[in-house]
C-alpha positions in Angstrom: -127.0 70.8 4.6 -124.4 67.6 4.8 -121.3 68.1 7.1 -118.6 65.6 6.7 -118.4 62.5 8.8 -115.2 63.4 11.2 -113.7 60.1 12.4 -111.3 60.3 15.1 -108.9 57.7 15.0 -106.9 57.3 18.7 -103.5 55.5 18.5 -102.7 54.5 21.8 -99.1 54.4 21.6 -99.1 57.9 20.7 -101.4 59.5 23.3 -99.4 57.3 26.1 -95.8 59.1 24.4 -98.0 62.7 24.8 -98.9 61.7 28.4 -95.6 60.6 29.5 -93.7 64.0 27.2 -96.1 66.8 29.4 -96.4 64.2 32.7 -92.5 63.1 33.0 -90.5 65.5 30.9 -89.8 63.0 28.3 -88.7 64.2 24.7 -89.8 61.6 22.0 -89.5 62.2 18.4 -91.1 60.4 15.4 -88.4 58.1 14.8 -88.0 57.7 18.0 -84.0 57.9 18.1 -82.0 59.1 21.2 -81.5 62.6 21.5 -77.7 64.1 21.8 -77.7 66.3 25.5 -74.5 68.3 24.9 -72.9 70.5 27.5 -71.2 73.5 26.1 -68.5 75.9 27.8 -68.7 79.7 27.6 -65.6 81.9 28.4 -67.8 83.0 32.0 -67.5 79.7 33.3 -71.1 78.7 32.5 -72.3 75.8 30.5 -75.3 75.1 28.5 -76.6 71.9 28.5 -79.4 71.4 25.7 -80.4 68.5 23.3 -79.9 68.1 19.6 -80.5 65.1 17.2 -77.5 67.1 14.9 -75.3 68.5 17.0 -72.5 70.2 15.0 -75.6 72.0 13.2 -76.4 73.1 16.7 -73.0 74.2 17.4 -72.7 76.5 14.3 -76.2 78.3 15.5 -74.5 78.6 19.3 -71.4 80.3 18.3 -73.2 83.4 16.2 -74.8 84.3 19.5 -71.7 82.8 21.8 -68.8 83.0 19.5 -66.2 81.4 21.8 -67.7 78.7 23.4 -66.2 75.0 23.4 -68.1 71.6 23.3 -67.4 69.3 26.7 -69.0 66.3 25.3 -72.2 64.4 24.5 -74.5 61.9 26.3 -77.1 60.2 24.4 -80.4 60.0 26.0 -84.1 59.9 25.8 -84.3 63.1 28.0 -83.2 66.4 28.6 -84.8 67.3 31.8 -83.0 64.4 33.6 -79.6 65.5 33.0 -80.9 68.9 33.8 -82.2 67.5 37.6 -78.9 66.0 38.3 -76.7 69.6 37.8 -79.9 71.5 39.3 -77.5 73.0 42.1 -75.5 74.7 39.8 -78.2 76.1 37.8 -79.1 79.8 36.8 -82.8 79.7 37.5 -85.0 79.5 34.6 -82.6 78.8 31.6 -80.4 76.0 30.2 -77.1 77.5 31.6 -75.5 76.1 34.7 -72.2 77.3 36.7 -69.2 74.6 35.4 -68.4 72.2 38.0 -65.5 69.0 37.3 -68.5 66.9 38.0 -69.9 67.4 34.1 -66.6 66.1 32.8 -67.1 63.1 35.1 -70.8 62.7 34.2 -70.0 62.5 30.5 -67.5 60.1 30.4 -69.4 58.1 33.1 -72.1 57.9 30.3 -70.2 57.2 27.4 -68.5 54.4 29.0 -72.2 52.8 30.1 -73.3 53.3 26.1 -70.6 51.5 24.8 -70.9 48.2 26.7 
């Protein structure tokens, strides 16, 4: 009986990207483009904060479940898990929703001011 001859091929680039995704958090995509964390308002006062390469398309799919919710803003960013360490106080444990605080507004257009110089 002949079995083929299975040849594992390692790319090095990629298992380091795997590594660092599970060891650090980090969200890389095949084209390796920034990601869009947005931070969306409910009418209870709590925001979402989640990541989308398209986010308009992201928006639509929010409002069927939240119809009245309003986009804050954007940051571009390689991660999604940073941005959610730095409003950890304000978090509702387990999930991407967090309690509004002025301090997102300020975050946001601290970051958009850095990406554009």
């Amino acid at each position: 009986m002949n079995f083929p001859i299975i040849r594992l091929y390692w790319n090095y680039d990629n298992v380091i990207k795997h590594k660092a995704r599970y060891q650090f958090g980090i969200q890389t995509h095949k084209d390796e483009k920034p990601i869009h964390v947005y931070f969306v308002l409910a009418s209870d006062n709590l925001v979402k904060i989640g990541y989308s390469r398209d986010v308009p398309k992201r928006m639509i799919s929010i409002k069927i479940a939240h119809p009245t919710v309003k986009l804050l803003g954007t940051v571009i960013t390689k991660t999604e898990v940073q941005v959610h360490k730095i409003f950890e106080e304000f978090r509702i444990p387990k999930t991407e929703w967090f309690r509004y605080d002025d301090s997102m507004l300020e975050f946001i257009a601290v970051q958009n001011q850095i990406k554009q110089i």
